[in-house]
C-alpha positions as CSV (number, residue, x, y, z in Angstrom):
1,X,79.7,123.4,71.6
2,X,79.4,124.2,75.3
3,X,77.4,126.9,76.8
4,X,76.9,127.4,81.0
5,X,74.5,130.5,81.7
6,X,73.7,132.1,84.8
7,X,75.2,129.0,86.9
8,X,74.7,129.5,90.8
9,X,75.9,126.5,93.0
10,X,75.6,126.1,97.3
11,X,77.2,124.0,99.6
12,X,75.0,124.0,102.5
13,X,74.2,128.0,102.9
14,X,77.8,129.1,101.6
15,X,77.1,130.5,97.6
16,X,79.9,128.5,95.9
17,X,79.6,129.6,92.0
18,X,77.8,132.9,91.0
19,X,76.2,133.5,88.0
20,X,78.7,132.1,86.3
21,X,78.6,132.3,82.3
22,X,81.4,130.7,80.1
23,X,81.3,129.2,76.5
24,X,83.5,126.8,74.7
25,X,83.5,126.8,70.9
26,X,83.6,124.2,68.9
27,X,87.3,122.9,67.9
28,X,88.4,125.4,70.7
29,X,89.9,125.0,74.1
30,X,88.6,127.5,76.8
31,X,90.9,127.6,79.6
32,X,89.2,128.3,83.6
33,X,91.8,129.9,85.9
34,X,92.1,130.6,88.9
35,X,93.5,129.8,92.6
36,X,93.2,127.0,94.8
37,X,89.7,127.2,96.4
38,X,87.5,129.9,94.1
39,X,85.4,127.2,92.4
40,X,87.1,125.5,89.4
41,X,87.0,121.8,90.1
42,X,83.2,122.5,91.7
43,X,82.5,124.2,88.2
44,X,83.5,121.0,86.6
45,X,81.4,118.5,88.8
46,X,78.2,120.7,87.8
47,X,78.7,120.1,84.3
48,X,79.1,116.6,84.7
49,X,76.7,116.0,86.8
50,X,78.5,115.2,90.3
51,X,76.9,117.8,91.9
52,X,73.5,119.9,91.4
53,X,73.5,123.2,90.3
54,X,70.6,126.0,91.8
55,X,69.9,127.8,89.0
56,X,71.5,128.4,85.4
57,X,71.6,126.1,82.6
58,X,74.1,124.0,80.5
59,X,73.8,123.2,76.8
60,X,76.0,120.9,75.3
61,X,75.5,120.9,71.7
62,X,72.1,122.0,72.0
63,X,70.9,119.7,74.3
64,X,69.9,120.9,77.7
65,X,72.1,118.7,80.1
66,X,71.3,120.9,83.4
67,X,69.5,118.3,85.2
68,X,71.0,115.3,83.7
69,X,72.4,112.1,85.1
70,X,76.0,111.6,84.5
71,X,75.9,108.9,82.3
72,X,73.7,110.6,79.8
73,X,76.0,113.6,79.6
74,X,78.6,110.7,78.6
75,X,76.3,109.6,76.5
76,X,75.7,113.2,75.1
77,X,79.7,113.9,74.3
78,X,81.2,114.8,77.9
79,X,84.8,113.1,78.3
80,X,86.3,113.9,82.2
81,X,89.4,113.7,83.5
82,X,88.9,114.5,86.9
83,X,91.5,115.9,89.3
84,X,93.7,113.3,91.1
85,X,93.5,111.0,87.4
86,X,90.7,108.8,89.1
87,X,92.2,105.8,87.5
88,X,91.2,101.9,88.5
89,X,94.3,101.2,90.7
90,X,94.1,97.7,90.5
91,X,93.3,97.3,86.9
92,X,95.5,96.9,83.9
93,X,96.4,99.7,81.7
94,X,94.8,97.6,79.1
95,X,91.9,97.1,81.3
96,X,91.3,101.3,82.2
97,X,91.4,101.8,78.5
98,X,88.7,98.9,77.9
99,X,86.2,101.2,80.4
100,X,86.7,104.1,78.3
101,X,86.1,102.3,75.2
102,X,83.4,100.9,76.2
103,X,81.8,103.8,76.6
104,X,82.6,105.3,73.5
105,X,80.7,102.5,71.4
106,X,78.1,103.7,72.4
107,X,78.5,107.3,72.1
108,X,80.6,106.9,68.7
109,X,77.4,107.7,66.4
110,X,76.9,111.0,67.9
111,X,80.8,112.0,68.4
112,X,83.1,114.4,66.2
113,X,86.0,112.4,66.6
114,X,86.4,108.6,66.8
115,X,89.6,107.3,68.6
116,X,90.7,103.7,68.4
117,X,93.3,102.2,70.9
118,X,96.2,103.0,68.6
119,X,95.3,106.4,68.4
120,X,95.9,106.2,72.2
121,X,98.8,104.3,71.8
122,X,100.2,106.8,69.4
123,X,99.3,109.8,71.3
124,X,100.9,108.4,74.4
125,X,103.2,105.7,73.5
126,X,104.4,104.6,77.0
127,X,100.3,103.3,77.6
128,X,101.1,101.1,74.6
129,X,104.9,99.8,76.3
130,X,103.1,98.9,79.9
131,X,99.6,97.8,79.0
132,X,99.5,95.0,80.8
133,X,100.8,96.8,83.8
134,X,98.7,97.7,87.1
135,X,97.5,101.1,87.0
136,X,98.3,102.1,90.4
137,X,102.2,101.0,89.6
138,X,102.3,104.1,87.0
139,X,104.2,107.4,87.9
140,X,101.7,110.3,88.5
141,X,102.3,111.4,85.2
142,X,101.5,108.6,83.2
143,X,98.6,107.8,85.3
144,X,97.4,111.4,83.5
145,X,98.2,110.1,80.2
146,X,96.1,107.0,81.2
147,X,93.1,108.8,82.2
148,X,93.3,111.3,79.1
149,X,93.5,108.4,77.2
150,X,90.7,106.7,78.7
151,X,88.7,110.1,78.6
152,X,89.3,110.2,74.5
153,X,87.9,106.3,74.2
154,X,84.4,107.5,74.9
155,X,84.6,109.3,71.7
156,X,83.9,113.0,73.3
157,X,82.5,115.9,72.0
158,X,83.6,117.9,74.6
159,X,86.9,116.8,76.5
160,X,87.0,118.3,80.2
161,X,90.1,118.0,82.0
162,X,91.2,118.9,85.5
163,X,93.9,120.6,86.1
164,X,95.8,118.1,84.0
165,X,99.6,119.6,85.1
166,X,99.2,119.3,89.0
167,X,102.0,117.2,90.2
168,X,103.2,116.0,86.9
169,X,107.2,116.4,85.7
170,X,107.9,119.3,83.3
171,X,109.2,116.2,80.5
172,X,105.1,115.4,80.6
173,X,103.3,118.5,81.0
174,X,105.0,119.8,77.9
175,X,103.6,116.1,76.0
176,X,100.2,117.0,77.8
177,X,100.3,120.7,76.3
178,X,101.3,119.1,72.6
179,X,98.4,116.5,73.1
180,X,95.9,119.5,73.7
181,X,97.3,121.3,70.7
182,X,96.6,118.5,69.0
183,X,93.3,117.6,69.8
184,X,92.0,121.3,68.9
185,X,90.1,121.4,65.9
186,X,89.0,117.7,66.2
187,X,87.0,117.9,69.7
188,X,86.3,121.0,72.2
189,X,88.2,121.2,75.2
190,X,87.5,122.6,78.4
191,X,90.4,122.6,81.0
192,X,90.7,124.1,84.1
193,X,94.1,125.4,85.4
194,X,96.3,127.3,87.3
195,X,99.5,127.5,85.8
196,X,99.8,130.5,83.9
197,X,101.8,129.8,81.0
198,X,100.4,126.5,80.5
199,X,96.8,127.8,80.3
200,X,98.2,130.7,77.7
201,X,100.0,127.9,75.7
202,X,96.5,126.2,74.8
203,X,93.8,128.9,75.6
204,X,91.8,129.9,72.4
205,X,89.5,131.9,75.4
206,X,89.9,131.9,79.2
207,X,88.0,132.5,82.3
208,X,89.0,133.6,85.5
209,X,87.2,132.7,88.5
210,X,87.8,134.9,92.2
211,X,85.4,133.5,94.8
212,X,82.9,131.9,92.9
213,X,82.7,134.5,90.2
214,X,84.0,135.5,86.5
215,X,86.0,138.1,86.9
216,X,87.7,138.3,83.9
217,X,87.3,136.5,80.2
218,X,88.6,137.0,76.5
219,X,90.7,135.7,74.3
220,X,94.3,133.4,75.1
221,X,96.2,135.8,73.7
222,X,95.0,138.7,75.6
223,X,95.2,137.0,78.9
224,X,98.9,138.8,79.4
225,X,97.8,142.2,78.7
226,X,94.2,141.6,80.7
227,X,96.4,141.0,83.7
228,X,95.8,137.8,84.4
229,X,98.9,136.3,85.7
230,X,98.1,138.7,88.4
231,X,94.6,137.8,88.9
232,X,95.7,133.9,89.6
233,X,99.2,134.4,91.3
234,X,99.5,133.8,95.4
């Protein structure tokens, strides 16, 4: 479904990513580890088109999307959930949703899964509950489930999520892992993370990033014995 190749990224004169390769197969989740700082969240803005890459390409579907605007890799199949959520703070539930959907009419045609408002509702039933509550009045936590739920209106191919976990209660970050199981088979995913036993939970394959670069990849359930917890721990 997705494939980056040979991905090199600057900010200024400092070489941010470096030749960095990673797949994600279709129906499968591929999990990017690493620390704070090596890249991750910079990875994910090159693929959706937030910031330019320098050389290497990115296929979604087999469609060249390297030098894309963002709205066309919408368009294409990309869903984000960026870190921090991202949500309208001053909108409606209801209303954040509506965006999302809107979207996904018009990239429904061309998208493996179709999701309807109460398949949002049902995959996160608290969204249905406060609807017509202002976004910015949510806990961190259900502001996630908002903006996975708004990602999953525009009808993606390829669902990318941002380190989804980061300051969210245990109570949702276990409905967040069940949601991903979920989704598998349905749509791709690609999440970046840096909790270890979440990422294992969901990882069909991982990546590790260290400054910029793959250092290790393979599948989820090798990640214990390829020493990764190491590779990612403070």
């Amino acid at each position: 479904m997705l494939t980056i190749s040979g991905l090199n990224q600057f900010y200024g004169s400092s070489h941010t990513l470096r030749d960095v390769s990673l797949t994600v197969s279709e129906g499968a989740c591929t999990v990017v580890l690493g620390r704070n700082g090596v890249g991750k969240t910079t990875l994910l803005k090159c693929l959706v088109g937030l910031l330019p890459v320098k050389t290497g390409v990115i296929g979604l579907a087999g469609h060249d999307l390297t030098h894309a605007p963002s709205h066309k890799r919408v368009r294409a199949g990309l869903g984000y959930v960026p870190q921090g959520r991202d949500i309208f703070p001053l909108l409606s539930v209801e209303e954040n949703l509506r965006i999302g959907a809107f979207a996904g009419e018009a990239n429904g045609a061309a998208s493996a899964r179709q999701f309807s408002f109460d398949d949002v509702f049902h995959t996160f039933p608290v969204l249905k509950t406060m609807r017509r509550r202002i976004a910015g009045n949510l806990s961190g936590g259900q502001q996630q489930q908002l903006a996975i739920g708004r990602a999953l209106l525009t009808n993606p191919k390829l669902l990318v999520l941002d380190e989804p976990t980061e300051g969210i209660q245990p109570s949702i970050v276990k409905e967040i892992e069940a949601v991903i199981r979920s989704l598998k088979g349905s749509l791709s995913i690609l999440l970046v993370e840096q909790f270890f036993d979440f990422a294992q939970a969901v990882a069909d394959d991982y990546v590790v990033l260290v400054r910029g670069q793959v250092v290790s990849s393979g599948r989820g359930d090798e990640m214990e014995a390829n020493g990764v917890r190491e590779l990612i721990s403070v």
